[in-house]
N, C-alpha and C positions, 0 to 999 in steps of 0.2 A: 504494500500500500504506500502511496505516495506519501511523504513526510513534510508539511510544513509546518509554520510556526504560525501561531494564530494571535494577532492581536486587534484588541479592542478598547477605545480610550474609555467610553462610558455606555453601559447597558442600561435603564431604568425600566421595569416589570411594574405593573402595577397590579397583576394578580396572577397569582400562578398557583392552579386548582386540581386536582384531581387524578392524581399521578403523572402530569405534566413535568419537564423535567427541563434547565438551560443546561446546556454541554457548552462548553466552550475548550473546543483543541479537539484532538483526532478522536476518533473512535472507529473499535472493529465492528460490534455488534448492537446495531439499534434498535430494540423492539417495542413500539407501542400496542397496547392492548385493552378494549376498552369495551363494555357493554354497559346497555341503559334501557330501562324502560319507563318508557314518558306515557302517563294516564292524564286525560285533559276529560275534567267530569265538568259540565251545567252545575251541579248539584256538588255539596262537599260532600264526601261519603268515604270511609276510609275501614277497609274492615280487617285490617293488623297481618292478615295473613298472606297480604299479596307479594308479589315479587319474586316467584318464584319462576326463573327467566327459560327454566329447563322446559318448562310448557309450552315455549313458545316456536316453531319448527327452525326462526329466519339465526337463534343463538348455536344450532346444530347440526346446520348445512352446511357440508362442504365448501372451500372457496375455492374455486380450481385456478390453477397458476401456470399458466400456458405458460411453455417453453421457448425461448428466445431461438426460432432458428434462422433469422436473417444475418447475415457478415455484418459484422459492425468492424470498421475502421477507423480508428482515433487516433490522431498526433496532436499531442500538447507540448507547447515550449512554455515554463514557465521562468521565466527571466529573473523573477524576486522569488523567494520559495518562504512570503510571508501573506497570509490571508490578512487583509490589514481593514480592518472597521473604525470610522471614526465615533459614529452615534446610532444607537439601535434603541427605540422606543418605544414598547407595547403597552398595551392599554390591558389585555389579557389572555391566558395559555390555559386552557382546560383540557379533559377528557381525555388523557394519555397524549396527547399533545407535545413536541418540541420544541425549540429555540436550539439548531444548534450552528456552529461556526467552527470549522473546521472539515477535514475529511473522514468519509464512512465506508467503511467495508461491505459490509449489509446489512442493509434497513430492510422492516419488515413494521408497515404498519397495519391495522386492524381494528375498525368501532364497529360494531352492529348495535341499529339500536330500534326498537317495538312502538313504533307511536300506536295511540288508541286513544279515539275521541267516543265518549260517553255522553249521547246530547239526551234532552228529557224528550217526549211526548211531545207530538200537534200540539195535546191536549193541558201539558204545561202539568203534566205527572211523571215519574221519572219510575221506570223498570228497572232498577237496581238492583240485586240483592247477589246474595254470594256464587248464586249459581250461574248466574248469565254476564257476574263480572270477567271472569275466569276462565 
């Protein structure tokens, strides 16, 4: 792997959430990995036992990872062998999420995440209960 020096005068984060991580310099191995399930009720109703992501088919399907078979050709000249940042300024990094500066070996990143919108009734009655949350 190619080796430079990585510099940076000032980084300022203003949130960094949720196994998000800043690297700054080289890395061999980058894996994010991140699952979420987002319920959006009309109604507030919470009945303690949810979240169980195994139920849901999209946390247990395969991702297939096609095989790179086209010729790739690269020539790089790198004249300075310094990655050089002056100012980098985020507002915020969530969700297994990066920040990073420098060089990577292999990345591997990965979010699956279950939206489910829960509206009431024409009738402005809401069908809720444990069984048809689920």
């Amino acid at each position: 792997m190619l080796q430079r020096t990585s510099s940076v005068n000032h980084l300022h984060v203003t949130t960094l959430a949720f196994s998000s991580i800043v690297q700054l310099g080289d890395s061999s191995i980058i894996n994010g990995y991140s699952r979420a399930l987002a319920v959006q009720r009309e109604k507030e109703l919470f009945f303690g036992n949810e979240g169980n992501l195994s139920k849901y088919p999209v946390f247990n399907r395969e991702i297939p990872l096609l095989p790179i078979d086209e010729p790739i050709s690269i020539a790089t000249t790198n004249k300075n062998p310094i990655i050089k940042v002056n100012n980098i300024n985020v507002i915020g990094v969530s969700s297994s999420s990066i920040i990073h500066v420098g060089n990577s070996k292999n990345v591997y990143m990965e979010t699956r995440i279950k939206h489910i919108r829960q509206l009431l009734n024409s009738n402005g009655r809401d069908n809720l209960n444990e069984a048809n949350v689920m």
